[in-house]
N, C-alpha and C positions, 0 to 999 in steps of 0.2 A: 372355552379355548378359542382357535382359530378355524373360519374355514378356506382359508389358505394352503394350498396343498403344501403337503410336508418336504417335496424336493425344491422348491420354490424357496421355503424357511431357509432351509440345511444351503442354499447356493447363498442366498443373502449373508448367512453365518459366514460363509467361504470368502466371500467375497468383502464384509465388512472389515475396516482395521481395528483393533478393540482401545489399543493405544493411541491411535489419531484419535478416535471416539473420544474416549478419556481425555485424552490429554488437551480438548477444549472445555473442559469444565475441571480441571485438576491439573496443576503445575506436578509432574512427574521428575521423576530423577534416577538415573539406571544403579542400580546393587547387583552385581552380579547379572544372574539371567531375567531379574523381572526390575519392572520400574517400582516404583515407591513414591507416596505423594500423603496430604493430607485426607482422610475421608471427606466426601461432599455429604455423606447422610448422619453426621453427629457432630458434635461442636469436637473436633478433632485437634487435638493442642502439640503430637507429637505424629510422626507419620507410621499410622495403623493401614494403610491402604496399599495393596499391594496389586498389582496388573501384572500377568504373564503372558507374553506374545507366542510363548511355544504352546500353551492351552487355549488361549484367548478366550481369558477369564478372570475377574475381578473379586478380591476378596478382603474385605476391611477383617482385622484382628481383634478391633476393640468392640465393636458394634454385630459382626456377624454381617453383613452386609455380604453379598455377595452372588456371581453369576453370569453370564455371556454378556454378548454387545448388546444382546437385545432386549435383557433384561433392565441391563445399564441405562438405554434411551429409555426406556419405559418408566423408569424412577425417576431418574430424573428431569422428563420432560412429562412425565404425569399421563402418560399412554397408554391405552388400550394395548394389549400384545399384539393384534392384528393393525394396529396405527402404529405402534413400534417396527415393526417388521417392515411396513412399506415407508416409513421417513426416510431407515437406513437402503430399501431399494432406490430409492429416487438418489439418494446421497450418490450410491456406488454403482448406477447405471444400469439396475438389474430389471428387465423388464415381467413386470408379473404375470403370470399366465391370461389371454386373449378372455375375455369378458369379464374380468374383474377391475381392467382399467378402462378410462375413456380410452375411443381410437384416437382419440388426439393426443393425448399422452403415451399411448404406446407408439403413435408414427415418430415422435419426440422422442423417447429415449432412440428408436431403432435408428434415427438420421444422428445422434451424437452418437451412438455405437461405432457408427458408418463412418465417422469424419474421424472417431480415434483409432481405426482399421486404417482408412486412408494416411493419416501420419504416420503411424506405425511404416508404413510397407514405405514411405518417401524418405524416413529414416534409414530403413534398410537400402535404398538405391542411394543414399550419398555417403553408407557405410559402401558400401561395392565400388561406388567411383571412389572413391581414397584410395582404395587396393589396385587401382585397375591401372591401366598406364595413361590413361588421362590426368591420374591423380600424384603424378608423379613429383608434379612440382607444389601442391598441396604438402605430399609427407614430407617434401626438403622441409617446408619452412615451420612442420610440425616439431620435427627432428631439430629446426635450429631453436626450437624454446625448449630443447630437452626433457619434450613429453615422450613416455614410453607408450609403447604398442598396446602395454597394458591400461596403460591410461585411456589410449582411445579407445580400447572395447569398453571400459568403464563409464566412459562418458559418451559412448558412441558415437562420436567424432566421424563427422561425414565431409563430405566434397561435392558444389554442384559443380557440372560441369560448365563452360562456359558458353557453349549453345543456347539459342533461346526456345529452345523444343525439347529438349533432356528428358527434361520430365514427364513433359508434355507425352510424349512420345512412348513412357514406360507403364505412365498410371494411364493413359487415355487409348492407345491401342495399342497394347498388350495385357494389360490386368484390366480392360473393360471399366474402368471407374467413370462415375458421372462426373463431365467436366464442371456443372454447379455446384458443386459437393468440393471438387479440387479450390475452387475459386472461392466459396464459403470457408474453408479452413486454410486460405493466407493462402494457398501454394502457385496460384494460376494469378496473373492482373488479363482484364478483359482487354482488346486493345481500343485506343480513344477514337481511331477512324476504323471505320471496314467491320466485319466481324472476325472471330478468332480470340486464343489467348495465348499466351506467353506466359514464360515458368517468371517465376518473381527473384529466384534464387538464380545467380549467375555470377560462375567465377569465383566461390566464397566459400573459408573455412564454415561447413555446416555444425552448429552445436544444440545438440534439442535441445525444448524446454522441455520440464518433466513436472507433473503435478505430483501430491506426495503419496502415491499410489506405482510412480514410476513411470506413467502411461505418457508420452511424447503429445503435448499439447500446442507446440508453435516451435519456432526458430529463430536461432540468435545467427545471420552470418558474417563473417570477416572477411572482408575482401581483401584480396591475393596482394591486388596493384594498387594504384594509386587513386581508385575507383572512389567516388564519395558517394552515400555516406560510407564510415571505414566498418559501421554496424551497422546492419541493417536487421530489423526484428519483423519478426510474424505482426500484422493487423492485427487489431482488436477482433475475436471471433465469441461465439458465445460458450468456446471451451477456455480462450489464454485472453486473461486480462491483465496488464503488467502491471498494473497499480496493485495487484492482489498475489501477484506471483513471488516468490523469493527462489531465485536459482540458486539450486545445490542442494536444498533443504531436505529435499527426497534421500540425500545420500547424507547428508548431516546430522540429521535432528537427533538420531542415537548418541553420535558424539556431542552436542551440544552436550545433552542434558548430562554426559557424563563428567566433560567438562562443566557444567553447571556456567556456561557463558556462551553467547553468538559472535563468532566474529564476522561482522558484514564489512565485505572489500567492495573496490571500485568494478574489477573488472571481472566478463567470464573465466579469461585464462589465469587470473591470479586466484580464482576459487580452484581451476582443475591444479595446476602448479602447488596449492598449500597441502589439495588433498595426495597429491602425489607426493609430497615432502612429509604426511602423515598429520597435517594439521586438519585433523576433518571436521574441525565446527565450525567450516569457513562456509558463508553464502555471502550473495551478493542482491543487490536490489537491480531491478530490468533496467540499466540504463540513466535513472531517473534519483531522486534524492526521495529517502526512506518515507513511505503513506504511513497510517495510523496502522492501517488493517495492518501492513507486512510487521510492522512491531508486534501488533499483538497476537500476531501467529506466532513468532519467535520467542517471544516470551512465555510464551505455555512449554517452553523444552529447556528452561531453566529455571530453578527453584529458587535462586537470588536475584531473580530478574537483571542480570548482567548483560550489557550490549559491549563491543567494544568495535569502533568505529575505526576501517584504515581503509581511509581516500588518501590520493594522489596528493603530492602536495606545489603541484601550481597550482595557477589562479582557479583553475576550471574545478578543482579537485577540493580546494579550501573552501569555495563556493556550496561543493556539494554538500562537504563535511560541515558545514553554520547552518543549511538548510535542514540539515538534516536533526542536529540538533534543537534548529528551532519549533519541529515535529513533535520533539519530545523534552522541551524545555521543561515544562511545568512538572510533568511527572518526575524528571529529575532533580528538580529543585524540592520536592516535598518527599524525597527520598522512594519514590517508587518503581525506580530503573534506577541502577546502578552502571552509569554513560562515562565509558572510558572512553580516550581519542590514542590512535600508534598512528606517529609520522615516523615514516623512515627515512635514516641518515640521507643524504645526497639525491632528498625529492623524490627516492624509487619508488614503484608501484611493488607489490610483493612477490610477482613472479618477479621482474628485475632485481631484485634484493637476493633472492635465493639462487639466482642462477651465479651468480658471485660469492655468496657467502652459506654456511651450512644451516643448516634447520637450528642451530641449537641456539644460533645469535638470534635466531627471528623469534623463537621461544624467550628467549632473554629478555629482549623488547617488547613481545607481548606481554609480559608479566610485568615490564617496569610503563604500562601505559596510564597518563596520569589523566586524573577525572575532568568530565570538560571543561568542569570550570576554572583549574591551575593551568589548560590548553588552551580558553576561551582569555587569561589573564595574557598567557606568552604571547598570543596572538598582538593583544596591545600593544607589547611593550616593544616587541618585535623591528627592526629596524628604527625606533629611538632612539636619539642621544639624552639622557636623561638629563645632563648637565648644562641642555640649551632649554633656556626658559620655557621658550614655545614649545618643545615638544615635549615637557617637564606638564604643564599645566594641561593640552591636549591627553596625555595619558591617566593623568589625574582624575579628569573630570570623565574619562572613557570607563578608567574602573570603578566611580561612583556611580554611575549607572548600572553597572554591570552587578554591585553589590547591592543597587537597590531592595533588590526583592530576597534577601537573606535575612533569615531572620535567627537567633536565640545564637545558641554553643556555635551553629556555622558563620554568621553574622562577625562572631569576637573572634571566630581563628583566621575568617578569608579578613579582616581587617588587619589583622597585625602581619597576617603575612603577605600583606598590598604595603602594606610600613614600611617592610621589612625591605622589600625589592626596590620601593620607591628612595629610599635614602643610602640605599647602597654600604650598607653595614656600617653606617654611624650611626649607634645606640640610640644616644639624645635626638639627633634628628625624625628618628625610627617613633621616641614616644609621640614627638610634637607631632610626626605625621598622622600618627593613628588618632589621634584627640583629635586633629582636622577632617580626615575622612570619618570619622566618628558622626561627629556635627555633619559633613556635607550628606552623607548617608540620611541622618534622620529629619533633617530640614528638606530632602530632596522630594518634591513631589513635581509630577509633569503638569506642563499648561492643558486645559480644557481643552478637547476642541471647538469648533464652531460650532455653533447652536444649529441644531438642522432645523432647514426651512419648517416655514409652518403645512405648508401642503404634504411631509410626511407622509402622511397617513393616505393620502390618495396617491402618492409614488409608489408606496408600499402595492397597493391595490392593484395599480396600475399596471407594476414589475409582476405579481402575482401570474394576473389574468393573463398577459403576453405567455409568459410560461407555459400556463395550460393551454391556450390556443394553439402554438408551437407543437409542442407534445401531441394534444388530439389531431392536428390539421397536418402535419410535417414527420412521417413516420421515420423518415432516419435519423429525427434528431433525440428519437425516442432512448435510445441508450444512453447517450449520451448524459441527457439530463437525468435520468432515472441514477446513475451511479456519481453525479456531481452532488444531489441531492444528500444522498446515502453518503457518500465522503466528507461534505461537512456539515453534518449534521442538523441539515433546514430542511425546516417546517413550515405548512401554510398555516399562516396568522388569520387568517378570514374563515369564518364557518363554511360556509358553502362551500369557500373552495380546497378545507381538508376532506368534506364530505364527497366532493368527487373524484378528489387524489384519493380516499380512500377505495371506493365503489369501482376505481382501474385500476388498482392494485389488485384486486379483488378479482378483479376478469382478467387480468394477465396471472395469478398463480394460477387459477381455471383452466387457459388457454392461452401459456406461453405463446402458440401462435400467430395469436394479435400483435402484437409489438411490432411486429414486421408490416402489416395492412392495416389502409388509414382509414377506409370506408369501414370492414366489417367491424373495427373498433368504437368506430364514431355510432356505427347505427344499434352496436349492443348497449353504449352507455344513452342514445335519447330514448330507445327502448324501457330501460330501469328509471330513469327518470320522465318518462312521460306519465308514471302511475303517481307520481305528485308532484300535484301541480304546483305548491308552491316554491320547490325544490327544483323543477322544471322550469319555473320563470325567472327564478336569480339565476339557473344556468345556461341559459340561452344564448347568450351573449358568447359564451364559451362551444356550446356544441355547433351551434350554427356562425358561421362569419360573415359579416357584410361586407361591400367593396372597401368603405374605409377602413376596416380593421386590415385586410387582407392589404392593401397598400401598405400600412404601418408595420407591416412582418415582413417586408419585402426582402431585408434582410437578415433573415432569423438567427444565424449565427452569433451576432452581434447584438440581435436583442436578448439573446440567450445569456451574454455573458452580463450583460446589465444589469437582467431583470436578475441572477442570481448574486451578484455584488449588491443588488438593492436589499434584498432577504436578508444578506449574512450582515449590512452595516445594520439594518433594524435592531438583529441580535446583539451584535456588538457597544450601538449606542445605549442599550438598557444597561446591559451586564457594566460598562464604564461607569452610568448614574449608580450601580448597585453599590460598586465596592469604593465608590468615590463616598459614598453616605459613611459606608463603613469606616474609610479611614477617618473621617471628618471625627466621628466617633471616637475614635479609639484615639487619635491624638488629642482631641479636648478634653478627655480621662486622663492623659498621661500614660498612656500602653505605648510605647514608643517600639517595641519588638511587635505589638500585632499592627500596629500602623505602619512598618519596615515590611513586615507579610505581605499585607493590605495592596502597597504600592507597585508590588513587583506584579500583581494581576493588574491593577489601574496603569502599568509599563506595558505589557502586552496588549490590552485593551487598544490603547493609543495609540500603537504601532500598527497595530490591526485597520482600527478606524480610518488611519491618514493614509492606508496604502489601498483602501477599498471607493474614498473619498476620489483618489488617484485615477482606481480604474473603470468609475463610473462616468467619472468626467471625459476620459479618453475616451471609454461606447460609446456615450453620445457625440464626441465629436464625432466619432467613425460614422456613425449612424447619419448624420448630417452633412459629411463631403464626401463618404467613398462613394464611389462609382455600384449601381443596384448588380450586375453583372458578378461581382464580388463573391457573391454566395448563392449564382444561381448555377 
């Protein structure tokens, strides 16, 4: 068994979710009081799998399968019960009993414990100032989007006040809290002359973030006045990363899955407003247009993998709603999200829709929201006269690209029905058109791009090395690059130097604490590399820096953004030659439906390539006329 004491197990049990647990290795979907999904441990063709949140336990019907959270990690991560038991502590902040973990991990959980105490209690003081008569003209303007009371205990809707000590003053002397602890979790900015800090939150509808445990990890605030920005959000901290967060999801994900769809809005109040209206599988994305990761969290709480997108529909909002789609193009084109788009009548946002009209229109419209790509077609045609030559052929040749990458049954319905609009309900016209985009369609292939230079291969190198010098030499640029990396999915191409992105990986899951110190980082990795030597002299260059390298980094920022456009075109310029071979293929066969496939990745590819070609060229100008002060 274990020798882990048994109250230590039973708090991990308490404190684990079995359903969050689950529901990343199993698309769940709510019957009644338990979820329901396909089994993960048998070739499951109908859903035998069943999860109960009021037992918090798992039990397959076909297979027998069955047991707690910790049985669950342990299966399916191939664990030890006693490595089971502490994945799921580290997961849910539970610190192990004192000489079974390092002290460095146990000071680690005890300072995030620390920092989700500290929000807690900062949420509680802008729950008080709302109530208070400071917060008098806060509740007016809560009051005039016809949020109830109950709405803001639900969402705990707070108030900073507009002093620049508020807080200061509440968590710092009177609850005794460490003012680097305040300042570490977003709440405190240090000031730029003198010493002291100041609250960061001033004057501002307070809205926590919540991670999906409930637990308050940053802030979203709204300013009162005319105050810019009109958001302003929590720092990056090492509890709230926006890129990974989805607001609302804590209070949604039940309804999602029972709706079996996610609706992601534009804004915070149009999530509180839908769920106050009873739409609760609304969430929204931080501010930002939809990450990989926020997708594929959303998607584990619907069994048709359904997204339905409602951005604002100006420019800013249409913007959001193409990027966001362009996120998840590919998966919706090969049918693996099912990507609807709601524009609401008269450009509303969906608090603005509801506060005029009742829930049943806004249910109407969500159900009649059409898939991106009949939304990606109006978009075209949108402000055209179709009967003026020029913008007749401009739309034309907009939807042959757009239909490029369709291929089979979708291919002959999105063609007739581009016929269909383009000729304006004349029959005959309607055939001759689709015979036309028919041909433009399968003839359509994009121009090459330019041949990358010959030196390649030492840019590549070059871009590489900058990176890790940055990283080992430059500790605050250490997150940064670590979660850019991880976002689009680059790798180093050179041996040695996965071998020593690997061997710091390796020392930061050890002692998270590194990451933050440049020295005790840099002397634990020539320490592991001094015991070979030949692995010690390709890295050299990297551990140790000399005055010319250390000039050439002078602006790291900028080399940062370089040297990681240089990795991602590498990636890019293979994957173009891949599927460029392939169509070659497949049209000199005569496959004209997988050469129609083929084209729509050789479409992406290309757009990819010329907008990285773009921002490689603008680093290095940067790199050559900004001013060095820039990024010191």
């Amino acid at each position: 068994m274990s020798s882990l004491p048994p109250d230590f197990i039973q708090l991990v049990r308490q404190k684990a979710d079995i359903v969050e647990v689950v529901a990343e290795k199993v698309v769940l979907r709510k019957q009644g009081k338990n979820f329901v999904g396909l089994c993960p441990f048998h070739n499951d063709h109908k859903p035998s799998f069943q999860v109960s949140p009021s037992k918090q336990i798992y039990k397959c019907f076909a297979c027998g399968a069955g047991g707690d959270v910790i049985r669950f990690v342990s299966q399916m991560e191939r664990l030890s019960f006693a490595e089971a038991v502490r994945h799921l502590a580290r997961r849910y902040h539970v610190p192990e009993p004192r000489g079974s973990l390092s002290q460095d991990y146990e000071r680690q959980l005890s300072r995030q414990e620390k920092l989700l105490e500290i929000l807690a209690l900062a949420a509680d003081f802008y729950q008080h100032a709302l109530r208070s008569q400071v917060g008098s003209a806060a509740r007016e303007y809560l009051h005039s989007r016809r949020l109830s009371e109950e709405t803001w205990q639900k969402f705990q809707i707070g108030f900073a006040p507009p002093g620049w000590h508020s807080l200061y003053e509440y968590l710092v002397n009177q609850k005794r809290q460490p003012v680097q602890l305040l300042e570490e979790a977003g709440l405190l900015v240090p000031r730029q002359q003198g010493s002291g800090h100041y609250d960061r939150f001033r004057n501002r509808i307070m809205l926590p973030i919540f991670d999906l445990q409930g637990r308050v990890i940053g802030f979203a605030g709204r300013a009162l006045g005319e105050e810019q920005p009109k958001y302003l959000n929590s720092p990056e901290t090492e509890l709230f990363n926006k890129s990974q967060v989805v607001y609302g999801l804590n209070f949604a994900r039940d309804a999602i899955a029972k709706a079996d769809q996610a609706l992601v809005v534009e804004g915070y109040f149009d999530v509180i407003a839908l769920h106050q209206a009873g739409v609760a599988h609304a969430v929204a994305a931080m501010g930002t247009a939809l990450t990989p990761h926020q997708v594929k969290v959303l998607l584990r709480y619907t069994q048709s993998k359904r997204l339905i997108l409602n951005f604002d529909a100006d420019r800013a909002g249409l913007n959001a709603a193409n990027r966001a789609i362009e996120a998840i193009e590919d998966q919706a084109r090969r049918g693996e999200i099912e990507l609807r788009i709601l524009t609401l009548p008269e450009g509303k946002d969906a608090d603005e829709f509801l506060q005029e009209h009742p829930v049943s229109e806004f249910q109407t419209l969500l159900s009649q929201a059409p898939l991106w790509l009949d939304w990606r077609i109006e978009q075209v045609l949108a402000g055209r006269d179709l009967s003026r030559a020029a913008d007749f052929q401009q739309a034309q040749q907009a939807l042959v690209q757009l239909l490029a990458g369709l291929g089979g049954q979708w291919r002959s319905l999105y063609l007739h029905k581009v016929a269909e609009l383009l000729s304006r309900g004349n029959g005959r016209l309607s055939r001759d058109l689709e015979e036309d985009l028919r041909r433009a369609v399968r003839g359509y292939r994009w121009a090459k791009p330019r041949q990358p230079p010959a030196n390649k291969g030492s840019k590549l190198l070059q871009s590489e090395s900058h990176l890790l010098q940055i990283f080992l030499h430059f500790a605050e640029y250490r997150r940064e690059i670590r979660e850019t990396l991880l976002e689009r999915e680059l790798q180093f191409s050179f041996r040695p130097h996965r071998e020593l992105w690997q061997r710091t990986l390796e020392l930061l899951a050890a002692q998270p604490e590194l990451e933050d110190q440049e020295e005790p980082l840099l002397t634990a990795l020539r320490t592991l590399c001094a015991h070979e030597e030949q692995l010690n002299e390709r890295l050299s260059h990297l551990l140790w820096l000399d005055e010319n390298t250390r000039v050439a980094l002078m602006r790291p920022r900028m080399v940062v953004r370089a040297a990681i456009a240089n990795m991602e075109l590498e990636i890019r310029q293979k994957r173009y030659r891949y599927w460029t071979q392939l169509w070659d293929q497949a049209f000199s066969e005569g496959n004209t439906v997988l050469a129609a496939q083929y084209q729509a990745s050789i479409q992406q590819e290309y757009q990819a390539i010329q907008a990285l070609q773009r921002q490689v060229q603008l680093s290095l100008e940067d790199l050559s006329e900004a001013p060095l002060a820039e990024d010191l």
